[in-house]
N, C-alpha and C positions, 0 to 999 in steps of 0.2 A: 511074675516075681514071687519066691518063692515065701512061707511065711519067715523061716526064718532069716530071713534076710532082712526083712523089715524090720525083725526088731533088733537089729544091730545098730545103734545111734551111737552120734556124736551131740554134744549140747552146745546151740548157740545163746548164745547171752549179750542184750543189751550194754556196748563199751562203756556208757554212762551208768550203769545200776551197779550196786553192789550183788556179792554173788547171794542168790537167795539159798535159802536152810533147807534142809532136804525135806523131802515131805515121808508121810508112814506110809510104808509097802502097800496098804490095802488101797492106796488113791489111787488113778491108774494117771501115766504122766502125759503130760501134752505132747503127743503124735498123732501122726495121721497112719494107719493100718491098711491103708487100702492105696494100690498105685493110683499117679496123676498124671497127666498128660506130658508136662513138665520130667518128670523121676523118670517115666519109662522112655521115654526118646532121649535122654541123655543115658541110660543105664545101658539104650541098644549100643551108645557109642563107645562101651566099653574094650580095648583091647584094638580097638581100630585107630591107625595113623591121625595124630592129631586129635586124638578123641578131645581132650584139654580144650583147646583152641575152639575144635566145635563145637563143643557144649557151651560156650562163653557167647557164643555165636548164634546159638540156637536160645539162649537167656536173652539176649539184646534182640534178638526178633517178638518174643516174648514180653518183653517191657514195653514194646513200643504196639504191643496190641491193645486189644479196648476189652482183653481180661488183664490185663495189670491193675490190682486193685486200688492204690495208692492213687492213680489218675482216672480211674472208672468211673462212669456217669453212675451205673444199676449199681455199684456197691457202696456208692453216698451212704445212703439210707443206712446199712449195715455201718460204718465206719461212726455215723453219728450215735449210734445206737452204742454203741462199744465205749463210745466217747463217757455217755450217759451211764452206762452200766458202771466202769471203772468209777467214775465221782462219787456212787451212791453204794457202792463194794466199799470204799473207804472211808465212808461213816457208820461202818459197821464194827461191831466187836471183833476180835481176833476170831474166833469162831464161833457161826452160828448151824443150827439147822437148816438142812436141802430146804425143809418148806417154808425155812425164811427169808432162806437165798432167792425161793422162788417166786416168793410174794412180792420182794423188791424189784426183780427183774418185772414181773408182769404188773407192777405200779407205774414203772418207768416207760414202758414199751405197751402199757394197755394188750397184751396178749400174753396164754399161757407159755413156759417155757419149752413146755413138752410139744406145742403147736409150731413153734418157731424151729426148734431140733430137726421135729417130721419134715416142714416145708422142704420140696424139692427146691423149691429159690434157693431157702440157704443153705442147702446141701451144695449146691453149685458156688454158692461165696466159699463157703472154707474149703472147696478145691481150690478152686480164684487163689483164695488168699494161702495157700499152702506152696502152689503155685509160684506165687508171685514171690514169695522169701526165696523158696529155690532158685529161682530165676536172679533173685538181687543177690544173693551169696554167690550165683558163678558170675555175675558181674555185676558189680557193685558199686563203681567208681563213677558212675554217670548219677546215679542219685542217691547218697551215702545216706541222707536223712530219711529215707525209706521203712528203714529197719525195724525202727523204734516202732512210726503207725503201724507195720505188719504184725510186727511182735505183740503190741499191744490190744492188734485185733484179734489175731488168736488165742489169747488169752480171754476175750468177751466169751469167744465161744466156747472155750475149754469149761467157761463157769457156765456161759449158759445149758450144755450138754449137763454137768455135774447137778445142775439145777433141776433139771428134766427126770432126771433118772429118778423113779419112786423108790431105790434102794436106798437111797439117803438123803429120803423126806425126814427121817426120823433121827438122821443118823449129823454128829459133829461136822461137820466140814472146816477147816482152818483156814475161815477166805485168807486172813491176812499172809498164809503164805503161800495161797495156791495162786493167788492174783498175781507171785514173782514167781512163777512156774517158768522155765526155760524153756524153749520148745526144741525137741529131739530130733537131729535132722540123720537119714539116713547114710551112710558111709559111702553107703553107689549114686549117691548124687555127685561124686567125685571121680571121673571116672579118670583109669587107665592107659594110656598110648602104647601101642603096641612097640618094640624095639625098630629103626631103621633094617629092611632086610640089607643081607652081608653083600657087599660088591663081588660081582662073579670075578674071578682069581682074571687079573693082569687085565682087568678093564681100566680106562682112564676114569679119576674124577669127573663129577659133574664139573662144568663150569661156573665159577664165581660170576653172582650177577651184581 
């Protein structure tokens, strides 16, 4: 996948929330930049019969694995954590400094931010959880309630990364509207079906089943 293709988004937004305030150019916004397992097997289905239908198909095989985060045993831990993180994000001032954002995180989670960023474990949840909103955006309708915990997970991590980063220990951060950050989903998670080819001249329809 090409870079720029990645950063072509669309924004999903929690139905219940109101729309959040945009944030200043220099934040960088909640996406994922690097393909997922999820994005690149729907994106091969691009342009091919049915692509639509498979991809919904390939989501629902997806939900029902034991990387769906939402019903995952190994990403508890991380969902609790996020749980935590959001309650003590909103006894904060509208904006504080990275290294107070950080301090809070590793008050609540007893471990550095920067430690927790690095781990391979939760390199692997916010694929998981990247994942998993993909997967509930091309089918949706079996667990609607989904959304919110996924949305709300990505968001732990958007602060937790923001928290980690030593470029903005020193620097404002605006939890109070990065914490309604939208998360940017790519356009080719939506893929395209190719046209039915043309009936060769003076053949019969298919028959009606």
């Amino acid at each position: 996948m090409s870079t720029n293709q990645v950063f072509k988004f669309v924004v999903v937004r929690p139905p219940e929330s109101a729309a959040p305030p945009n944030l200043p150019g220099e934040f960088p916004r909640l996406r994922l930049d690097r393909p997922t397992t999820v994005l690149s097997a729907v994106e091969r289905l691009n342009g091919t019969p049915q692509a639509r239908e498979n991809a919904g198909r390939l989501a629902d095989d997806f939900i029902q694995s034991a990387n769906y985060v939402p019903s995952s045993p190994t990403a508890e831990p991380y969902l609790q954590a996020a749980a935590r993180i959001e309650a003590a994000v909103r006894r904060l001032p509208e904006a504080v400094e990275g290294a107070q954002l950080s301090a809070v995180i590793e008050q609540e989670l007893d471990e550095n931010p920067g430690q927790i960023a690095a781990d391979p474990n939760f390199l692997s949840f916010e694929e998981s959880l990247w994942d998993s909103l993909y997967a509930h955006l091309l089918a949706p309708a079996g667990r609607p309630a989904d959304r919110d915990i996924l949305i709300r997970a990505l968001r732990f991590a958007y602060l937790l990364k923001l928290a980690a980063d030593p470029v903005n220990a020193s620097r404002p951060l605006p939890v109070g509207r990065l914490r309604a950050e939208p998360p940017l989903i790519p356009p080719s998670l939506f893929p395209a079906s190719s046209p039915p080819e043309p009936a060769e001249p003076g053949a019969e329809p298919p028959p009606r089943s």
